[in-house]
N, C-alpha and C positions, 0 to 999 in steps of 0.2 A: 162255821166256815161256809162259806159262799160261793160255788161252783159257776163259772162260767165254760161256756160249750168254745171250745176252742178250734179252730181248721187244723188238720192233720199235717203235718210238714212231714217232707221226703226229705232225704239223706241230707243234701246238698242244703237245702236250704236251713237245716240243723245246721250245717257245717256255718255258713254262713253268719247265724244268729250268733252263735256258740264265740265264734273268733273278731266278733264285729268289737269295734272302737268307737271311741267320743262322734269320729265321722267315719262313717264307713258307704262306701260306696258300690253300688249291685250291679255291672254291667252285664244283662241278660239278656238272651235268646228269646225268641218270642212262646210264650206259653210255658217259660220255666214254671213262675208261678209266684212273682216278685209280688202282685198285687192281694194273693194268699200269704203270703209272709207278711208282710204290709199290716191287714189285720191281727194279725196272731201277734207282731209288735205292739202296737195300738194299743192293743186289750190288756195287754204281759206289762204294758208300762204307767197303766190305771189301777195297777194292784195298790201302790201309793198313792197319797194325794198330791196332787204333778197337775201344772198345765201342762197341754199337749196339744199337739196339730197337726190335721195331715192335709199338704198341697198338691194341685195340680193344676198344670196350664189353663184350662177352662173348667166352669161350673160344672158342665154336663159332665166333666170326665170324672167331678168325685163321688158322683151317687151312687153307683155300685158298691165304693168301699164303706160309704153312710150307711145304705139301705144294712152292708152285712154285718157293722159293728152294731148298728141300732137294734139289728133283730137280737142278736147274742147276746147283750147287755139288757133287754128288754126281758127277754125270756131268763133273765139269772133274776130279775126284777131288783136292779142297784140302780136303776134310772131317777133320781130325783127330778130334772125339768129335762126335757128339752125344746128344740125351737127350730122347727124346719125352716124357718128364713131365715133365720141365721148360723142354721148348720150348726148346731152347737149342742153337746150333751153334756150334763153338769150327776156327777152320782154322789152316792150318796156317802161314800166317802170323802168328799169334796174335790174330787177330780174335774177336771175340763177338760173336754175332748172337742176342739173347732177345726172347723175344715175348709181351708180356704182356696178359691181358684187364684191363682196368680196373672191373670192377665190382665189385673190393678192390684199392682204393688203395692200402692201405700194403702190398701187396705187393710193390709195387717200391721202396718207401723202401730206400734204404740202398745202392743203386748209383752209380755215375759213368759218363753217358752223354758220346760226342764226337758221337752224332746220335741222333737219335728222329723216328722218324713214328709219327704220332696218326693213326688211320681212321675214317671216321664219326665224326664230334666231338659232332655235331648229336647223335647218339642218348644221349651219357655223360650222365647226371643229373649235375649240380651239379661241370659240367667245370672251368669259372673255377676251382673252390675246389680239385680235385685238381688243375689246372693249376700254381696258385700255391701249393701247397705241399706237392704231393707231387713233381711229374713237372720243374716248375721249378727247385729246387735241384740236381736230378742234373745239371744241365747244367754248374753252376757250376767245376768242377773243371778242364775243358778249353775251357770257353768254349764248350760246342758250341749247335749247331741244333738245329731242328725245324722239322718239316711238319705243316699239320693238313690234312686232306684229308674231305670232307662233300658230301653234297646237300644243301640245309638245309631245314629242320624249324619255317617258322613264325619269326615274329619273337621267338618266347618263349620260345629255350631261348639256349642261353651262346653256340652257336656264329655267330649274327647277331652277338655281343658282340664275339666273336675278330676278327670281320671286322671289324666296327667299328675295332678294336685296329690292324689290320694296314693300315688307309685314315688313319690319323691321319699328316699332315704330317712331326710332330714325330717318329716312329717312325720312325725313319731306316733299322733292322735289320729293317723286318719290310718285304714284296713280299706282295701282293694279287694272286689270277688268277680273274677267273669266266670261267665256262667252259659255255656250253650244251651240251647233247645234241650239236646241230649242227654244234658245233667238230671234233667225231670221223668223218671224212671215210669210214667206213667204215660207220656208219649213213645206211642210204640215206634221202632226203629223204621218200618218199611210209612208210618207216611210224613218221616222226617227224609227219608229217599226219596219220596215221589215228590214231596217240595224242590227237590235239588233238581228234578229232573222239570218241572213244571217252571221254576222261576228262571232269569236271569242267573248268572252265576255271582256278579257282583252284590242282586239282593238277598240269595241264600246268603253267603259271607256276613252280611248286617245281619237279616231275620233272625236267623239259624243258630249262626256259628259266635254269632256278639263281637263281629271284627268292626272295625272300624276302616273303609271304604271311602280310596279318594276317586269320585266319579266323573272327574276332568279328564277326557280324553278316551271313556270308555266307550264301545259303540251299543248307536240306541238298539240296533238290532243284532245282537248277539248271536240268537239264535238263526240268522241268515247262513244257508250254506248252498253258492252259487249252485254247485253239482246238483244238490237236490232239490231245487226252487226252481230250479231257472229251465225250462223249455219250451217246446213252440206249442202253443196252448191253440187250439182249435172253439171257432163259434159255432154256439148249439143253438139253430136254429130255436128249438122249441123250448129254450130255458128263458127266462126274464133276464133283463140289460139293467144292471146298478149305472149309475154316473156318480159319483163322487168328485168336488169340485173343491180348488184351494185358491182363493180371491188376494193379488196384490196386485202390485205394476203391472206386474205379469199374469196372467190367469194358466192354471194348468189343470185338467180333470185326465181320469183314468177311468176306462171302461170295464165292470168287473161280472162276472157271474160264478152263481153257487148251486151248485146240486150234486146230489150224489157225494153226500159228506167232504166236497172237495169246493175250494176259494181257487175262481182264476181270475189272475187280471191281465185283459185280452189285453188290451192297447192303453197308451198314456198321450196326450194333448196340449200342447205349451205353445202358450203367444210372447212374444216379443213385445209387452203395451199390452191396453186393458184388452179390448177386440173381443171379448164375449162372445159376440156374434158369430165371429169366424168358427171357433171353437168347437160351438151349434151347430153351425151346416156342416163341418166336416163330421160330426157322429154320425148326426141324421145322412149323411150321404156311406159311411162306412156302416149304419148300420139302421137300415130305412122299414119302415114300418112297427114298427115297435113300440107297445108301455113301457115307458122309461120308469123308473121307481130312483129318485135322486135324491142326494145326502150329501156333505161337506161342509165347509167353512161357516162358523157362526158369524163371521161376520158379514154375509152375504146377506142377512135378515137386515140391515142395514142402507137407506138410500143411498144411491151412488151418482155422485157429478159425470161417471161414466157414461150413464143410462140414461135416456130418451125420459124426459120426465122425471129426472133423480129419484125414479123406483129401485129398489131393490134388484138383487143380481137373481137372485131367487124369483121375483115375478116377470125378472124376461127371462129365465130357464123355461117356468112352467108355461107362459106363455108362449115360445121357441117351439115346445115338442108337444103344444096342445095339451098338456098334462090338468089333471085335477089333482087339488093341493095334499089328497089322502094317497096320492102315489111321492111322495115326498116324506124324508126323514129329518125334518129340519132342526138341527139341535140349536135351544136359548144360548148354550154357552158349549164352548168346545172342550173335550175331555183333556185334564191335564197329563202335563207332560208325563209323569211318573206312572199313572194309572196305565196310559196306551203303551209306555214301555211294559208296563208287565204283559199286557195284554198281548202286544204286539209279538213277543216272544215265545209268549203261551201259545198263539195260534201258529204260529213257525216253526214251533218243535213237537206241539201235540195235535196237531190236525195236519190235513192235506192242502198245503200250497203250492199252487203252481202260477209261475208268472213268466209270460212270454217275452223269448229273447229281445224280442223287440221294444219293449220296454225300459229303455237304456235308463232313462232319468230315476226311474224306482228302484232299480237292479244300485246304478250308482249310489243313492241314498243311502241303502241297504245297507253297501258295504262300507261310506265313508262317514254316514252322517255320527257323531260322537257327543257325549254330555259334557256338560261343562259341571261346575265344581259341587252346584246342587243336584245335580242327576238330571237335571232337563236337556231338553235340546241345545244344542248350541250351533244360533243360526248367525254367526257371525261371515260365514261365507255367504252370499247370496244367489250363491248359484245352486246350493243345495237346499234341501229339506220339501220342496214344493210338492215334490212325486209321493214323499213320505207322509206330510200331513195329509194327502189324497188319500193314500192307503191305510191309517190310523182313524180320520174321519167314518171311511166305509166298515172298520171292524169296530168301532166302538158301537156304531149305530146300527148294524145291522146283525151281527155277532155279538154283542154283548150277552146273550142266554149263555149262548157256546160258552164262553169264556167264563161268568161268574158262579153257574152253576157246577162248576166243576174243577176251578182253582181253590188247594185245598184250605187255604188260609183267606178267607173272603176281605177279615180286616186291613189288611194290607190296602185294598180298594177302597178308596172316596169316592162312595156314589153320591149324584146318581145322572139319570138321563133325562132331560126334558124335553121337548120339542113343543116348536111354535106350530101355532093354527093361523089357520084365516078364515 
């Protein structure tokens, strides 16, 4: 007998193995522990001689599961070949164990699986379609299974669908298991709370709780609350002037300062037309003498038919307030819409903001700006979002320590930050 070192499974995901079907399907909380069940499948299903296969959206996301079944199977020493470029483990039973990324589908055409686990389903673009005609036929040959395993991703993508799939009556071969964060007896209860209290409430719901979340019409800033945000914010002579800038037709910047563990943003700036210029002298005239330290729009790195020279809006800022390019925060690309929502909420309900009444355009944003169906922005009105991308700009680039160091679930973030030089 031939002992392999197996990972320890909690209650829940016994329950899960135990009652699973031909297709069974995992919809999980983050951190259940779907990617530890994962292997403990894998390995439980090489006791025969079986092809088998475990997928994920991209390469990089299967080597974790590679690295932990290659050590386990190594260290029982049943490994006959394997082939790190082809991800492929052959024992000595005659099992095969391939692991393929799905983001080329017809990479796997042309196999016969007796089981397959699918991972992160929610994330495959246009999963239904490689489901059903790439990844479903290989089964055909031995009849075999498969597991889809996700936290899901909004009601808008295939793997709400799969569930759907797998809750229908008539579906006799497929087993459904949702599974919150709090099924996994090993995350402790108080920092699945401070999750609830640090995120969005929409993305606890997905993260956490494995609901499925329609995000059309939610607001991007949730945690805005007029009362406590909103008052007459005072200039500190002897603190540093942020400028934070958001580039369209229109140009809008917002004037902010930080100290004393406290965000204010004193005043906000909107033209009617490009006018840059204007913009300029009115700081410098509301707020004269001063190292400006500037950040905003990535698209401003970009020449402009607006500008003297078709330079960038960036080197008539720096050149405008005298500045050298190292008082400047200039990000390559702008942070995505999802990242600045957590962000943006995080620093609204766990730190001290204050933003002055007079800042009508931000204050407005705040309360009206809403996502559309993917969780993003939704800037189909044009008279909103400008004040907000100002303010999302200045906390990603300037507060991002604030923020990352200290949101409990990091993954959730797509770093990272760049900034240009000159």
């Amino acid at each position: 007998m031939i002992k392999v070192e197996l990972p320890i499974l909690h209650s829940e995901q016994l329950h899960c193995k135990k009652n699973s079907k031909r297709f069974t399907v995992l919809n999980c909380g983050r951190r259940f522990g779907k990617t530890t069940l994962a292997i403990d499948l894998l390995i439980n299903a090489s006791k025969q001689p079986r092809y088998i296969a475990y997928c994920t959206p991209t390469y990089k996301m299967l080597s974790k599961t590679w690295r932990s079944v290659k050590a386990r199977l190594r260290k029982a020493n049943i490994i006959l070949e394997k082939s790190e470029a082809l991800k492929q483990i052959i024992l000595i039973n005659g099992t095969i164990i391939d692991f393929w990324s799905l983001d080329n589908e017809d990479s796997i055409r042309g196999n016969a699986y007796h089981f397959i686990i699918i991972d992160e389903v929610a994330i495959i673009k246009n999963f239904l379609n490689i489901w059903n005609n790439s990844v479903r036929p290989l089964l055909a040959d031995y009849q075999g299974g498969a597991w889809f395993l996700s936290t899901p991703k909004g009601y808008y993508n295939d793997f709400y669908e799969i569930c759907k799939i797998a809750q229908t009556e008539e579906n006799e071969g497929w087993a459904y298991f949702k599974m919150p964060t709090s099924s996994n007896p090993k995350i402790h209860p108080a920092e699945i709370e401070i999750a609830r209290k640090q995120l969005p409430a929409s993305v606890f719901k997905q993260e956490y709780l494995a609901e499925f979340v329609n995000y059309e019409g939610n607001l991007f800033a949730e945690a805005f609350d007029k009362d406590k945000h909103v008052c007459e914010v005072k200039y500190n002579l002897k603190e540093n002037i942020y400028l934070s800038f958001d580039f369209n037709i229109t140009n809008t910047a917002i004037v902010f300062q930080s100290y004393g563990g406290c965000i204010y943003a004193l005043k906000e700036y909107h033209t009617k037309g490009w006018d840059l210029e204007s913009v300029c002298d009115k700081i410098i005239a509301d707020y004269p003498n001063q190292i400006y330290q500037v950040t905003g729009d990535a698209s401003g790195n970009a020449g402009s038919a607006y500008t003297a020279g078709n330079v960038s809006a960036y080197h008539l800022i720096v050149k405008y307030f005298s500045l050298l390019w190292r008082n400047t925060a200039i990000p390559k690309a702008n942070p995505s819409h999802l990242n600045s929502r957590l962000q943006t909420n995080y620093m609204l309900s766990q730190t001290d903001v204050k933003i002055d009444s007079n800042c009508a355009l931000l204050i407005k944003d705040l309360e009206m700006v809403v996502t559309n169906k993917a969780g993003k922005i939704d800037k189909t009105d044009p008279t909103l979002t400008h004040a907000l991308d100002c303010f999302r700009y200045y906390l990603w680039n300037y507060h991002y320590k604030d923020f990352i160091n200290n949101i409990i679930d990091k993954r959730l973030v797509k770093k990272d930050i760049e900034f240009d030089g000159y």
